[in-house]
Each structure stands twice: as C-alpha cells, then as structure tokens.
C-alpha positions as CSV (number, residue, x, y, z in Angstrom):
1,X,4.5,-3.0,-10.5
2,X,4.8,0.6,-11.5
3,X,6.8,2.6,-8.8
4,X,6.8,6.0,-9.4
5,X,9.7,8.3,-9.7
6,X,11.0,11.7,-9.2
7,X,14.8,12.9,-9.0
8,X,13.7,13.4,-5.3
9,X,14.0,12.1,-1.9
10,X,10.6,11.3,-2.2
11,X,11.5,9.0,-5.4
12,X,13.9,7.4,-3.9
13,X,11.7,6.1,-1.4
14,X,9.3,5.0,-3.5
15,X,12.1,3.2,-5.2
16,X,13.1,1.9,-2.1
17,X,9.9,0.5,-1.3
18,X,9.6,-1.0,-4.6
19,X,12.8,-2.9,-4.3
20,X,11.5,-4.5,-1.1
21,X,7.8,-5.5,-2.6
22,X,9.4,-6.4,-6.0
23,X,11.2,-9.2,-4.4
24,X,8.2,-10.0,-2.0
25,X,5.8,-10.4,-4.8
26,X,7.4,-11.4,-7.4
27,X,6.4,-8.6,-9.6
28,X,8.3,-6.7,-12.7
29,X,8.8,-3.2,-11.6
30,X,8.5,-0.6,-13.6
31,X,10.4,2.8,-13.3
32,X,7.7,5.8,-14.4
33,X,8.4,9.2,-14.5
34,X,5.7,11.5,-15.9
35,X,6.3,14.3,-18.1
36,X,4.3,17.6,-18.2
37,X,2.1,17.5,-20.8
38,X,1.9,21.2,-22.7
39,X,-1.4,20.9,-25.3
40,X,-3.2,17.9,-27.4
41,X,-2.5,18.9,-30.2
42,X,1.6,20.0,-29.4
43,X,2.5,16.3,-28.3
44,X,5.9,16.0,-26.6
45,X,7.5,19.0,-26.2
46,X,11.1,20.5,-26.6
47,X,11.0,20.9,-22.8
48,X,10.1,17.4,-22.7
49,X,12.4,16.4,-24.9
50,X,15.4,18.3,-22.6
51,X,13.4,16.9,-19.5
52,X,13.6,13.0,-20.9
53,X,17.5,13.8,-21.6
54,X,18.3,15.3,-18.3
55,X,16.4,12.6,-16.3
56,X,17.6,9.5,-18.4
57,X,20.6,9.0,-15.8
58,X,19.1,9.0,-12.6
59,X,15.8,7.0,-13.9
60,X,18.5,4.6,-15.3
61,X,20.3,4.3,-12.3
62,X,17.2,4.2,-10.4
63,X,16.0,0.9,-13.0
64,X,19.5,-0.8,-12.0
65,X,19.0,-0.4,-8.3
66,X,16.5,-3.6,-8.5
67,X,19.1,-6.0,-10.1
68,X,19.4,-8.7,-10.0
69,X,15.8,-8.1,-10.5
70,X,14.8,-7.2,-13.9
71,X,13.1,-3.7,-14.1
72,X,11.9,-1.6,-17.0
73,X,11.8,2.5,-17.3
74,X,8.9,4.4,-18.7
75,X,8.3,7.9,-19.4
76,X,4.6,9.0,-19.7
77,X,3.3,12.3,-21.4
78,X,0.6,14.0,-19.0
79,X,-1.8,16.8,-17.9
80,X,-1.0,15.7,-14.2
81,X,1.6,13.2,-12.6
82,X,-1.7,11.2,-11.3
83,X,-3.0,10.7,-14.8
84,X,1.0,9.6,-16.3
85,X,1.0,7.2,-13.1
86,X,-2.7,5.9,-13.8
87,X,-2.0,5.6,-17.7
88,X,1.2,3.4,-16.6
89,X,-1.1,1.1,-14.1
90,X,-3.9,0.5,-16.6
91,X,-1.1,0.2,-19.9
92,X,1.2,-2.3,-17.9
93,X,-2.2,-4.3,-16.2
94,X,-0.3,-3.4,-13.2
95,X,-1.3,-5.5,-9.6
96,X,0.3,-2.5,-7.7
97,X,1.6,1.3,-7.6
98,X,4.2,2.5,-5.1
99,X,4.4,6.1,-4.9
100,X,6.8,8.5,-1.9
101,X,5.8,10.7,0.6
102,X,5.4,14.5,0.5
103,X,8.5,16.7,2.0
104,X,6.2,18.3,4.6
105,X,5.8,15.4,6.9
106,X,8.6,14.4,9.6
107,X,11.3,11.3,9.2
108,X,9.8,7.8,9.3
109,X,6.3,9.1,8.6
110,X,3.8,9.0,5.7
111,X,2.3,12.2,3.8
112,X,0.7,12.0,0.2
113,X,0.8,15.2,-1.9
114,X,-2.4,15.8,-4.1
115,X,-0.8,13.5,-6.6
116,X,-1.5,10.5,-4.2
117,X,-4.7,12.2,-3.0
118,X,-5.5,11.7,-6.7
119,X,-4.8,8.4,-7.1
120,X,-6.8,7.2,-4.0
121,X,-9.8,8.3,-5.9
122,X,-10.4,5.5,-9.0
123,X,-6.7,3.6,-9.3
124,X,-6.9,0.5,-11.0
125,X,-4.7,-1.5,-8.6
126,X,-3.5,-1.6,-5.0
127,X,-1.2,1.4,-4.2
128,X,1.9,1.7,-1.4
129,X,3.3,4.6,0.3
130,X,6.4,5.0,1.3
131,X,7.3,7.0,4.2
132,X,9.6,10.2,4.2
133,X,13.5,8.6,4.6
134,X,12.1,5.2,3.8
135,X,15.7,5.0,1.3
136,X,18.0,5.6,4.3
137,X,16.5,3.5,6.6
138,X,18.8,0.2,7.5
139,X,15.3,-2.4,7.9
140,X,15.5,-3.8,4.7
141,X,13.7,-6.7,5.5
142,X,9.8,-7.1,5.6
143,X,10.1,-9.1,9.0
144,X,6.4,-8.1,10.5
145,X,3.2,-7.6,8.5
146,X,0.3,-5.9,10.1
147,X,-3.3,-5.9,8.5
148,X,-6.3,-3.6,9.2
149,X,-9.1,-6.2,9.9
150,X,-12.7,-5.5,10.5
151,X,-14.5,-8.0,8.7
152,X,-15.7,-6.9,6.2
153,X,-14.7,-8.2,2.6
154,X,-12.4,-5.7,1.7
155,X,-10.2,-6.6,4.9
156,X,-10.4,-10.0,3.9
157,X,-8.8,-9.1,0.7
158,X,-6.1,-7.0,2.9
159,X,-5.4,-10.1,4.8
160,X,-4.9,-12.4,1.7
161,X,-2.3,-9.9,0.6
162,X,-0.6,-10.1,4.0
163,X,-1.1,-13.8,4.1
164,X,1.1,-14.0,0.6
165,X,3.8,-11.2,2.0
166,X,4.2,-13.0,5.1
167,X,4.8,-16.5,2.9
168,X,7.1,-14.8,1.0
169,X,9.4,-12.9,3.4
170,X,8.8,-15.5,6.5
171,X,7.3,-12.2,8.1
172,X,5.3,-12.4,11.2
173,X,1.3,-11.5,10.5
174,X,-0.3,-9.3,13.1
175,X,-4.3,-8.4,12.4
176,X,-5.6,-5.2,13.9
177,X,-9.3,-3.9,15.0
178,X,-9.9,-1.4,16.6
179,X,-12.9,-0.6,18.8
180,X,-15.0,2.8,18.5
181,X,-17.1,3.5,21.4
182,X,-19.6,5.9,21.4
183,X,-20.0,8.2,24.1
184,X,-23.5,7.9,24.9
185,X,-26.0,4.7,25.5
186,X,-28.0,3.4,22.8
187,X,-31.7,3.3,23.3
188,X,-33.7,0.0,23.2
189,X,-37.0,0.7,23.4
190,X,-38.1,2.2,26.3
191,X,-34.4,1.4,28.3
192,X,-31.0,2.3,27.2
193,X,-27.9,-0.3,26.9
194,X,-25.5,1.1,29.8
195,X,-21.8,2.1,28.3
196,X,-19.9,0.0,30.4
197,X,-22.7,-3.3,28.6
198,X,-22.1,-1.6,24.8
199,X,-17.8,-1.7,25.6
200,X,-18.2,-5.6,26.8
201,X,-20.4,-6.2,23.5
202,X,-18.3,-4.2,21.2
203,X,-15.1,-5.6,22.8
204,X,-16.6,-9.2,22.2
205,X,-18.2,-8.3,18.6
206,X,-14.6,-7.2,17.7
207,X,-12.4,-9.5,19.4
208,X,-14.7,-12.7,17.7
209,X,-14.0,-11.0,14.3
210,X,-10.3,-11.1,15.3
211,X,-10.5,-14.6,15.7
212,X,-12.3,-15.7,12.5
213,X,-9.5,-13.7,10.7
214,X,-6.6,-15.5,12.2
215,X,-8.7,-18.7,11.5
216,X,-7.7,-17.9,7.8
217,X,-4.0,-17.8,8.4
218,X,-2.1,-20.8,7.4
219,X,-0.6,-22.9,10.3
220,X,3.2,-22.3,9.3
221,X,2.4,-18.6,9.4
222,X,3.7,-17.2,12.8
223,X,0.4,-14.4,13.8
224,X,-1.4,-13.2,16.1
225,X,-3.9,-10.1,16.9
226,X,-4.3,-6.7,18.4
227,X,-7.1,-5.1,19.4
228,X,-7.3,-1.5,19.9
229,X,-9.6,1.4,20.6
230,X,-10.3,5.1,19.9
231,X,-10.8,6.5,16.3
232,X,-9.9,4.0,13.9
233,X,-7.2,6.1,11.5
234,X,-5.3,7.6,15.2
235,X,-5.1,4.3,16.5
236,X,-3.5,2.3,13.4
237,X,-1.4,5.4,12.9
238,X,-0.3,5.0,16.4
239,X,0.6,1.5,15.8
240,X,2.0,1.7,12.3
241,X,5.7,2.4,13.7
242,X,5.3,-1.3,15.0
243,X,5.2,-3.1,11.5
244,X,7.6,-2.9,8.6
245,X,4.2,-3.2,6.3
246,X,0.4,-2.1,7.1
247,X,-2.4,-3.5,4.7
248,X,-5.5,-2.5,4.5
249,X,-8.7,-2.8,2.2
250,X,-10.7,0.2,0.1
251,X,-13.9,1.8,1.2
252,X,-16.7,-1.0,1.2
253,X,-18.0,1.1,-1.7
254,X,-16.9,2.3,-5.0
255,X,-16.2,0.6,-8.6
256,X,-14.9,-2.8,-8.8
257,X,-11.1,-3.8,-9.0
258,X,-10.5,0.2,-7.9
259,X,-9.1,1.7,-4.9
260,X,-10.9,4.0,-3.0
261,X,-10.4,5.2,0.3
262,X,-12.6,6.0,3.0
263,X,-12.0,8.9,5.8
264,X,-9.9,6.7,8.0
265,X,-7.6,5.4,5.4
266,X,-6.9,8.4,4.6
267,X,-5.9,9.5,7.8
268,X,-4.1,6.2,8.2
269,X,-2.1,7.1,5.0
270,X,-1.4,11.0,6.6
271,X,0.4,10.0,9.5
272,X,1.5,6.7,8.9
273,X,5.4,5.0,10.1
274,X,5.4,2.4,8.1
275,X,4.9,2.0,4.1
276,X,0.6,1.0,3.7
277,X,-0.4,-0.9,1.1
278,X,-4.1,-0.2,0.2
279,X,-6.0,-3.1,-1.8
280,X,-8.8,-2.5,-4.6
281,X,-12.2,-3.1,-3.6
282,X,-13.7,-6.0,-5.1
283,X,-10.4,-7.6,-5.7
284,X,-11.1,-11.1,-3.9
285,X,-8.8,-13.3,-2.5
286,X,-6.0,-12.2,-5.2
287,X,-5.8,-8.5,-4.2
288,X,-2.6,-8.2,-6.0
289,X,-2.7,-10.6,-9.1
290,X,0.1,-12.4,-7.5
291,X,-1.6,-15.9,-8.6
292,X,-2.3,-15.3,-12.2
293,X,0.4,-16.8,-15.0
294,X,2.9,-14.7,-16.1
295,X,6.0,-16.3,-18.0
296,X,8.2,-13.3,-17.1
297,X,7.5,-13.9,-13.4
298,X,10.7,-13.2,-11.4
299,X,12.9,-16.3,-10.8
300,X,12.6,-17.8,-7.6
301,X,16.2,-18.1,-6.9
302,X,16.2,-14.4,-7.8
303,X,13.8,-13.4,-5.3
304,X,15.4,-15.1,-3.0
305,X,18.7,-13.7,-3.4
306,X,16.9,-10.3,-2.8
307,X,15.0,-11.4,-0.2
308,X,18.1,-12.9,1.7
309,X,20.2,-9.5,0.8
C-alpha cells in the first residue's frame, strides 16, 4: 500500500487513513514522498538532496506511526507528485494508494487537488481519499462500510472489497443505489410511460438489484441496503457522513486493472465525509489483491492488535 505523504495536514491524513486500511487489509504500507524532479539529464538534485535531509524526520516518524505494523519509506524523483506516486504503485505492485485532501475543502470533508485528479485518470490500483482532519478525528475504528452498488461489474468488485473490510474489522456493510428519474415520460410507440409508472419501475429495477447484491454477502456479515434518489454523486455525498468507509467501482470503461472515474465519482470524491475507496476496473472479485500469497503479509495477531487499538 503506498500512502502518500507531505509534511502537511493533508499527509497526515493520508497517513491516518493508511494506518486504519493497513491493519484492515493486511497490507505493507509504504511511506512515499515525491521529490521535484529538475531535468533528465541533472538527476537528483542539490535541492533534492537538502529536501530528502530536511524531510527524513517527519517521513520517519510518519513510517513509525504504523508500528506495530511494519512500514517502509520511499522517496521518488519526479516531474509531478502524480507521476512519483504512480511510479511507487507500479514499482511496489501496489493493491492500493491512499492520498489526503486538498486545504480548500471544510473539516470532515473530501477535496482532491490536481495531484489526485491526476491519479483518477490511469492508476494502477484502487486509490483512498482521506478527508480534511481525518488525523484528528477520535473514530478510529472502521465500524460501518458503505458500497456504491448499481450492478454493474465494477460495483460488484466494490462490494467484494467491502465484503473483505467488513470481515476484517467486524464492520457493518450497507449497499447503496440511488434512483435517477427523469423529468419527462418516455415514449413507447405511439403512448408515453406516465412518471408516476417509470418511478414504480425504476424504484423496483433498483431496489431488485439491491437485493441480488446483499445475496452476495456472507451470512455472518451484519448488512443491509439503502436506496436513494436524485443525482447519483449529491446523493452518496449526502450520505457519506453516515459510514466510516465508502467504496465504489471505476467507470464501466477504460483499461484493465486501472482506475478511472466517471462524472459522479468524481463528484462523490469532491464533497465526500468519509475516506472513498475507488476500485480498478476489471479487477474481479479481488479488487485489492488481498487474496494473492505474500510471505511478508502482516501477522494476524498484529492486525489484530491494531484493529483492537
């Protein structure tokens, strides 16, 4: 896991957030900070050099923050903190990125900079956003878990993802749709369908999707569903502040095992209470490669100790 990280309020949210999915997921954080990155052919320079001395401190005491998980720190030479954090993902074979907020957003609310606006465009794994004062905030616990389920398969992989967090942190699961209704009737041949009809068919449509979800969910897994309506990133930005973590899947298109988002997930990300988690398109039922072998997977009496902190 690669958690980004500035000497800033921002980074210590980030941080923050990473010391709560570290211990959720089992997954070997590393500490990144990217440094600016002056000519190809001047390599790393003496500003660097001062920049990597003055920031070895905090990114150290940053790194010791996750014990008694074991976490690594990385400094990466870039044109642009996007491409350092990117480079990190792909060199590391990273499952997942956690990044902070932007300044200009209020407390308890999400706002990527164009560094995450970046990053939503080709990343290489899932990526989480912290909210603005995530690090002072006294939740520590992952205790509810909401996904953004429509059906399609990259909510699917969204819900696996929840599935595992709620596993792991004994978190309940909520899934959340969201209706859209138009404002006008839609022709059939020669008649039109009656709005008050297309809000009982889209209600249905919507509320049977609901159910197939949940039919996924494992029977020790305490969740249920919420169905909302009006424009799909205003509504699960309304309802963010309910959940501790909000999932949700890429754009239905774009490459394989990348994350892209779509209009409403990006609207979702802008205005957001809670940290989002954003799976890669394509990425199955193993969003976040928690499932693959690793012999330097975190200890589960470890996690646990984090977990029960």
């Amino acid at each position: 896991m690669v958690v980004g990280y500035l000497e800033t309020s921002e980074g210590e949210d980030s941080v923050a957030l990473g010391r709560r999915l570290a211990a959720a997921f089992d997954m070997r954080p590393v500490v990144t900070v990217v440094l600016p990155f002056t000519g190809a052919w001047l390599g790393e320079s003496a500003y660097d050099e001062l920049l990597r001395e003055r920031l070895a401190e905090p990114v150290e005491r940053a790194r010791r923050s996750f014990e008694p998980i074991e976490a690594e720190s990385r400094f990466e030479l870039a044109s642009s903190p996007a491409l350092g954090l990117r480079r990190a993902a792909a060199s590391t074979q990273a499952g997942l990125m956690v990044i902070g907020s932007t300044h200009h957003c209020a407390i308890g609310h999400a706002l990527m900079g164009s560094t995450g606006d970046s990053l939503l465009t080709d990343l290489p794994c899932a990526i989480a956003v912290a909210p603005t004062g995530l690090a002072t905030d006294t939740r520590t616990k992952i205790r509810h878990v909401g996904v953004a389920f429509d059906g399609s398969p990259e909510s699917y992989s969204a819900l696996s993802a929840g599935i595992q967090v709620a596993q792991r942190t004994r978190a309940r699961l909520t899934l959340v749709t969201v209706m859209e209704f138009a404002r006008y009737g839609y022709a059939i041949g020669w008649t039109a369908l009656p709005t008050a009809d297309y809000r009982d068919l889209e209600r249905e449509s919507k509320q049977e999707i609901l159910d197939r979800g949940l039919e996924r969910v494992p029977p020790h897994v305490a969740a249920g569903s919420e169905l909302l309506s009006g424009s799909v990133g205003d509504a699960l930005s309304e309802v963010s502040g309910d959940f501790d973590l909000l999932l949700a899947g890429s754009r239905g298109y774009g490459p394989i095992r990348r994350t892209v988002a779509g209009s409403s997930t990006h609207k979702l990300l802008r205005a957001a209470g809670c940290p989002v988690l954003l799976t890669p398109r394509g990425a199955g039922t193993d969003p976040l490669r928690l499932n693959e072998e690793d012999p330097d997977a975190i200890p589960v009496d470890v996690r646990q100790e984090v977990l029960s902190a």
